[in-house]
N, C-alpha and C positions, 0 to 999 in steps of 0.2 A: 865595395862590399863592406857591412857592418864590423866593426869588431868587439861591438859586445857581444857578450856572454850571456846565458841562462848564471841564474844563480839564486839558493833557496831562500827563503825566509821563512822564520816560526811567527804565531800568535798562539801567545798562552793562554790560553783559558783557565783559570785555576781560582781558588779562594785565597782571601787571608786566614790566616789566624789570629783572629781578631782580638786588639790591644795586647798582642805578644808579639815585641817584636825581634825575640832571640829566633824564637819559633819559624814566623813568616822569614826572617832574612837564610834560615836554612835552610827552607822547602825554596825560596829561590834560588839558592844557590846549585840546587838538586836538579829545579827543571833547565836552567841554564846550563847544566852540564849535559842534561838529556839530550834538549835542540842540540847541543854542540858538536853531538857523535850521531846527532842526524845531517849534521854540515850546514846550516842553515847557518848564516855571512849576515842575518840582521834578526834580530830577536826582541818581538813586544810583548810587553806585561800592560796589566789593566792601568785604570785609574788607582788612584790609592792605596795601590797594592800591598804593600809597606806603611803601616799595618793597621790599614783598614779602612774601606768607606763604609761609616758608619747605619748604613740604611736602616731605617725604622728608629733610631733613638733621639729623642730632644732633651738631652741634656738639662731636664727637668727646668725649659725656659718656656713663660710666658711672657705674652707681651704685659710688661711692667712687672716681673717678678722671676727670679732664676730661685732656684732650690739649694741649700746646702748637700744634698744629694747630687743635685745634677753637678755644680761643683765638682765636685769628688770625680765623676764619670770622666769630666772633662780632663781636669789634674791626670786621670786615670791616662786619657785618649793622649794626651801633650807626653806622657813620658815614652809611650808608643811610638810615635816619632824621632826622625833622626837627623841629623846636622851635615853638609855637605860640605869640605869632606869630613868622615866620621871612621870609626872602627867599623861600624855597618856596611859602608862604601869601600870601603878597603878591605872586610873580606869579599865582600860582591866580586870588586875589582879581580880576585884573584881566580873567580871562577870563570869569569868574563875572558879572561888571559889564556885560561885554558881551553876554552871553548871557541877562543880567535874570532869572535863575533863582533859585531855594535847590538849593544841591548839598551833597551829604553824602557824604565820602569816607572811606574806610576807609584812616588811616595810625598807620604805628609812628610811635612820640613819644616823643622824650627831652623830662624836664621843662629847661624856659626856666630856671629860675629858682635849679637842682639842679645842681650840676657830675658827679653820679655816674652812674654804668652802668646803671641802672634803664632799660629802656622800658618804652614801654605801649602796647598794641593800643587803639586812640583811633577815634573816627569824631566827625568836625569836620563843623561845621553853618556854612555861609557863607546870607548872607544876598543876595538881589539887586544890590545897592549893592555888590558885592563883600567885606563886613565880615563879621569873624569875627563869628557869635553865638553860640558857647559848642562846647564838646565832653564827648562822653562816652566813659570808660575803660571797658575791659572788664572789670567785677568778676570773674570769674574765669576765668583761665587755663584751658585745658582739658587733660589729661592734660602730654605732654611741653611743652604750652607755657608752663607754668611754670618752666620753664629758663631762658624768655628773655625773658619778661612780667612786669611786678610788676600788682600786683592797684591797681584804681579804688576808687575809696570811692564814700557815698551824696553828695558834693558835685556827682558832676557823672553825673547825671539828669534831662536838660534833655527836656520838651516845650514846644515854640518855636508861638508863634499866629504862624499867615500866613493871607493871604488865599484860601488854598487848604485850608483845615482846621490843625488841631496836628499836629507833624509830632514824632515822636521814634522814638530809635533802639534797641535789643540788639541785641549783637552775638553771631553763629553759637549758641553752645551755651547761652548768657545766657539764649537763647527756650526753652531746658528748665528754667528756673528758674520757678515758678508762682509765686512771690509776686514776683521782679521782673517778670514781665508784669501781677502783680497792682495795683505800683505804677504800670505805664504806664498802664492802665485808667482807676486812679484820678485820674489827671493828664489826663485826656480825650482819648488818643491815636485823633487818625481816621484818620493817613496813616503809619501802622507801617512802620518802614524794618529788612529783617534785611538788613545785609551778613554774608554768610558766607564758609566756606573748604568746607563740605558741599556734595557733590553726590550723596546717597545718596534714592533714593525716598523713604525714611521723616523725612527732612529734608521735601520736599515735602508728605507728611499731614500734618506738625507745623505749615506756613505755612497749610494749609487749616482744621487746628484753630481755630489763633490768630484768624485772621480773622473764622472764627464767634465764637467765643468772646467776642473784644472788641467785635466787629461795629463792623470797622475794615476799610479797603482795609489788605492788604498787599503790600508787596515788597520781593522776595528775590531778593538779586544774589550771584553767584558768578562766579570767576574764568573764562574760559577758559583754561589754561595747559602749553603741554610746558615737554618737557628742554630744549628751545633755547633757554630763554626765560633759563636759570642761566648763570653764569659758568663756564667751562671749567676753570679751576684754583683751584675750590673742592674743600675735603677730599671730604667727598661725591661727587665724581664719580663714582670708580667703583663707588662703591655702587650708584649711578643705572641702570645695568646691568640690573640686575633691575626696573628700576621701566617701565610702560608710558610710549612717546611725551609722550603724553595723562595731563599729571600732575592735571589738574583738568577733567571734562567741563563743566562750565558748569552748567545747572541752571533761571538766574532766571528771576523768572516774575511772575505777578503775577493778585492773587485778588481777589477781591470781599466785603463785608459779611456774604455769605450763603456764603463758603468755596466759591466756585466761582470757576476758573480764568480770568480776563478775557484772558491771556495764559496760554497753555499753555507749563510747561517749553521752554527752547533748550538744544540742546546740542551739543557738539563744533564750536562754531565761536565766532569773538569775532563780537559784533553788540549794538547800541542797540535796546533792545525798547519800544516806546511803546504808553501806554492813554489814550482819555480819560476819565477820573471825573466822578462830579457824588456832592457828600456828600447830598443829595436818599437817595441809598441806604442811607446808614450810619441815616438817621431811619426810614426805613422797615422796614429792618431790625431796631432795636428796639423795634418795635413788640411782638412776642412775647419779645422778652429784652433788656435792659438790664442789663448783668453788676457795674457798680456804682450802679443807679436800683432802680426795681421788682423786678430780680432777685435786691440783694442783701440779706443778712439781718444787719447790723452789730450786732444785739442776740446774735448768737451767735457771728458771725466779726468779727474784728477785725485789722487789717495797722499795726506799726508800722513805718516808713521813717526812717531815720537818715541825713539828709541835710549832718550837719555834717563840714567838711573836716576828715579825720586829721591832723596834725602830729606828726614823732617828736621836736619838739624844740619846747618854747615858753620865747621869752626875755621876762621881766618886769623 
């Protein structure tokens, strides 16, 4: 007889407040306290949660010409950002502590260790105890956001054992990579976390794919976010004009081993969506498919993963 357990999990649905990040690391710390006197044992936050994907703004770049405006916006966007570990992470950490969860949150990151302009679209893995257990960069940027992203390596690919299943992350478009979901697989991902910035249906069949596919619970968290949510006298304003209210409908949701919906899509409003799991499913589920066990055929297909850290500089 099994001995697992049921056991909750949250997806946030929520906005930033955008390029404040005193603000946004408070209302986090707020909804992490909320999940946490709901009992909910693993807790996701969107993409960029912290503070902010920037949707609708180009940072006043053309091809062959940036703006001293957009400049400013960006300067503006980079201080928004936070450093791992940081004071930001360490009060997180302390809300994380009280709420005895694993939370994963989707924040811009300047590297600690780097004095330059690089960010990176990051989703940081806190552990119960409130301690950082590792983070993962977004290997690649998607269309315009490589403007204002630099690309992750294979160093930080982290699937984390907790008492609740292996918990690991990609981020939004990452989940259209087949061989990086191919590496999650291999790494025995049962509780796949997509924070995203998509709120488009065909984003949703993609989460119902995966789930089959890996026969993994998945969940996919998205922003809810308007035009309120931006600073008033960013360049972009009046571009914003043309943009709807309702800059992000929301989306997340939350699947099953067998690609059906446990949580049906939210949308158009912020809210904490909770399921309870038991991994009892994920076994039962590969029962007819096991996509790196009995399914796979390693005599024909083969995945190498390059997990050593890039350096552009080594001193001996």
């Amino acid at each position: 007889m099994s001995k697992n357990k049921p056991f909750k999990v949250a997806v946030v649905q929520a906005g930033s407040i955008v390029m404040d990040k005193e603000a946004t690391v408070n209302k986090t710390i707020q909804l992490i306290k909320e999940a946490g006197k709901n009992q909910a044992k693993i807790i996701l936050f969107p993409e960029a949660f912290i503070s902010a994907y920037p949707r609708g703004m180009s940072f006043g770049a053309k091809v062959g010409s940036r703006s001293p405006e957009g400049r400013k916006d960006f300067a503006r966007y980079s201080e928004s950002a936070i450093t791992i570990p940081g004071a930001e992470t360490e009060a997180i950490g302390k809300a994380v502590k009280e709420a005895g969860a694993y939370v994963v949150i989707g924040v811009i990151e300047k590297d600690a260790a780097y004095s330059g302009g690089t960010l990176y679209c990051t989703a940081l893995f806190f552990g119960p105890d409130g301690s950082i257990l590792g983070k993962h960069r977004k290997l690649k940027p998607t269309g315009s956001e490589r403007l204002i992203w630099g690309e992750g390596d294979g160093s930080t690919l982290p699937v984390f054992d907790t008492p609740y299943g292996r918990i690991g992350a990609l981020i939004c478009w990452e989940n259209y990579m087949p061989l990086a979901r191919a590496a999650m697989y291999a790494k025995g991902v049962q509780i796949y976390l997509a924070p995203t910035a998509d709120a488009r249906d065909s984003w949703l069949a993609s989460m119902r794919h995966i789930a089959l596919e890996g026969r993994c619970f998945v969940l996919s968290c998205n922003q809810y976010s308007t035009k309120a949510m931006y600073p008033q006298d960013i360049v972009e304003r009046a571009e914003f004009a043309d943009l709807d209210d309702e800059c992000s409908r929301g989306g997340s949701c939350i699947v099953s081993p067998l690609g059906e919906f446990i949580v049906e899509p939210v949308v158009g409003k912020e809210e904490i969506i909770y399921a309870e799991l038991n991994l009892d499913q994920i076994t039962e589920s590969q029962f007819d498919f096991d996509v790196v066990g009995h399914y796979a055929r390693p005599d024909v297909f083969q995945l190498l993963v390059n997990e050593e850290k890039k350096e552009h500089t080594k001193f001996f």
